[in-house]
N, C-alpha and C positions, 0 to 999 in steps of 0.2 A: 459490603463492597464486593465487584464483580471479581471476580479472577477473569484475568484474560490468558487464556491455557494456551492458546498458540501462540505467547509469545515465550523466549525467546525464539525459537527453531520448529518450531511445529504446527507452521504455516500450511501442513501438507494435509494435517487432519482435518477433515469434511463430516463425521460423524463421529455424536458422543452423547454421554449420558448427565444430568446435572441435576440440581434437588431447585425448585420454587421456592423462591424468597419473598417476593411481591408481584402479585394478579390486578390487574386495572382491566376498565373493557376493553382497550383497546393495544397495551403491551405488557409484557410480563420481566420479571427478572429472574435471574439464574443465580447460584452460587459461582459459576464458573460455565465460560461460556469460549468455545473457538471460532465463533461469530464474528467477524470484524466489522467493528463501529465505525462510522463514518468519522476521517480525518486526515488529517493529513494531505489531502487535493486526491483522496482513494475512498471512493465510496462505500458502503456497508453491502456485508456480505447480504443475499436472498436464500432460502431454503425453506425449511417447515418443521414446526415441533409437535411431535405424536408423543401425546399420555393415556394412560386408559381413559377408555371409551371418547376422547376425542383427536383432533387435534388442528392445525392451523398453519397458513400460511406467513411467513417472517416478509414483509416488504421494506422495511429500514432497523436499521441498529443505531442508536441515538447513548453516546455515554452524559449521564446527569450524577453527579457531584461523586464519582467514584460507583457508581451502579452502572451496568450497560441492559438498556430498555431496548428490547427487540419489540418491537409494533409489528400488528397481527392484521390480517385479513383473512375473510373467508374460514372464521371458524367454525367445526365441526362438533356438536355435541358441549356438555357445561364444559366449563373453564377449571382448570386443577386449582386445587388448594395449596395456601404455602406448606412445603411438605412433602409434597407429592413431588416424583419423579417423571421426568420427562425424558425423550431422546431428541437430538437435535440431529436433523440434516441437513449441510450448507449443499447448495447449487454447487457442485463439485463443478463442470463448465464453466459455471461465471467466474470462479475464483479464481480457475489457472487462467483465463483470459487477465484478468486484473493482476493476478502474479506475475505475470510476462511483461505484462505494459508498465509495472513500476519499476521493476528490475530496467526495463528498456529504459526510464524515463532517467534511472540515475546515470547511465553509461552517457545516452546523448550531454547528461548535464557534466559530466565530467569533461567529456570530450570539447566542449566548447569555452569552460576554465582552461582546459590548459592549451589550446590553439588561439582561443579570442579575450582569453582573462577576464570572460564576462561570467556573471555570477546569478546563480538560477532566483530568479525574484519569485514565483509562484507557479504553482503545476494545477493539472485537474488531468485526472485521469477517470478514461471509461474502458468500457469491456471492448468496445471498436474502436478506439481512437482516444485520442490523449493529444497536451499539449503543454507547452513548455513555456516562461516568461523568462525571458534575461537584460539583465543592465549591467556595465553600459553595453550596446552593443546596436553595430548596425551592418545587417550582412547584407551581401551584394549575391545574387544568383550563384555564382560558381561557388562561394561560401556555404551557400547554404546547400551544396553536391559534394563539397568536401566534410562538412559534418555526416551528413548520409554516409559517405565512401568511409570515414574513419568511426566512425560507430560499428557499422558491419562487418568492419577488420576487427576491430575488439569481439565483436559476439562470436565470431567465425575462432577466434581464440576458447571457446568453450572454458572459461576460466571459472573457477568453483568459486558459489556465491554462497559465505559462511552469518550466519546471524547468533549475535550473542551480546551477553550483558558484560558493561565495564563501567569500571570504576569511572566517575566523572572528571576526577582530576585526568586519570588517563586518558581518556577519550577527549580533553579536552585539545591533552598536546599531542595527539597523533593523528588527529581531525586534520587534513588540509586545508588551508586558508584559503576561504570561499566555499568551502562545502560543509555543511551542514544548518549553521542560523543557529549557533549554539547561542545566543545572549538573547532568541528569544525562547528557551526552554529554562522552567522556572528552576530557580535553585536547589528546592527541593525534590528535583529528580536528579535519582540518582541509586543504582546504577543507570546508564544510557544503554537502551537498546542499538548495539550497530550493526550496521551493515557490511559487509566487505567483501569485494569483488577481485579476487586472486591479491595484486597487489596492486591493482589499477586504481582502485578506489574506496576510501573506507568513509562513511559517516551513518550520523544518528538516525535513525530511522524506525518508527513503527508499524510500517504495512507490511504486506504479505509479496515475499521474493519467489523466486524459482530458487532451487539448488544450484543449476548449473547455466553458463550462457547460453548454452546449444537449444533450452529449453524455450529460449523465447522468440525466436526463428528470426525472419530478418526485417529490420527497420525501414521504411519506407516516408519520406519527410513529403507531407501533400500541401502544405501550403506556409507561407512566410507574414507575417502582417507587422506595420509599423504600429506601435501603441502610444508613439508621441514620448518625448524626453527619454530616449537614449533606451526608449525598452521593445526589445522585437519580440515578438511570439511565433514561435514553431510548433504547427501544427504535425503529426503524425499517425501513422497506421503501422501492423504487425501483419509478417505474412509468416505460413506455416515453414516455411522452406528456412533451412539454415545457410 
């Protein structure tokens, strides 16, 4: 089984060192890996793993039955044996792009629980852009100007965004009602990775945050679309500026 080393808090590491456990032609496995695997609506970290005398480019991270499978492109020279040590480099750029937009994604989603008590049905987040599902909900133009305006008054807050592990009873009853989708997270996790953003917002979460709000600069909503039976989708972008 993989270690997933950036979790809980150390979402920040982009390079590391790990031992080969299984080689295929086309992915490999690690002992322990700060790679993030595709989930959650956040896609899998890019980078490259360099071992003696080769090494390869990472284009998907895929977790299969407690392993996490980085798939390789463009490799350089034989393949390492299980055994052999490798160094891992993630796309330091991609990551804080993707750090920013989920950190962003949870503030929009809180913001709109507690003005429109609509409840975040699905996400998919990218390095340029991201979007948001919520029910019930049907916003009307000036709604959709005042989640923009009270979203960037929370970030403009620069409130310190903490990640850590909790017990699941507790995290069950300190979770806000509507946030998180704890009955579909299986029984047997436990502890829960959370999230929490000053005191504005805390749920479960396993992607990769920023430390601080100020990090994710400002929210920009580009488009609204009706999804039929009470569900809207909010499209959005990140700009550098705080």
């Amino acid at each position: 089984m993989t270690e997933l080393r950036y979790l809980p808090d150390n979402d920040d590491v982009t390079s590391f060192t790990a031992t080969v456990e299984e080689v295929a032609d086309d992915y490999m496995v690690l002992d322990g890996t700060y790679f993030y695997p595709e989930g959650g609506g956040q896609p899998a970290d890019h980078g490259t793993l360099h071992w003696d005398g080769g090494a390869a480019e990472v284009v998907d991270v895929q977790k299969e039955h407690g392993d996490v499978r980085h798939y390789l492109e463009e490799v350089r020279g034989d393949l390492p044996e299980p055994g052999d040590e490798v160094e891992g480099q993630i796309d330091e750029a991609r990551r804080m792009k993707l750090r920013r937009m989920h950190t962003a994604q949870h503030v929009v989603s809180k913001v709109v629980l507690d003005v429109f008590e609509a409840q975040t049905a699905g996400n998919q987040i990218h390095p340029d852009r991201s979007r948001i599902d919520f029910e019930p909900a049907d916003f009307s133009s000036n709604e959709v100007n005042a989640i923009e305006t009270r979203s960037n008054a929370i970030l403009q807050q620069d409130l310190p965004v903490r990640k850590t592990e909790m017990a699941r009873e507790e995290a069950e009853e300190q979770t806000p009602d509507g946030r998180g989708l704890l009955d579909l997270i299986p029984d047997h996790v436990d502890p829960l990775r959370m999230v929490a953003i000053g005191d504005f917002d805390l749920c479960p979460c396993g992607g990769t945050h920023v430390d601080h709000l100020a990090d994710v600069g400002r929210i920009r909503i580009t488009k609204r679309t009706s999804k039929g039976a009470g569900v809207e989708r909010i499209e959005f972008e990140l700009s550098e500026e705080g």
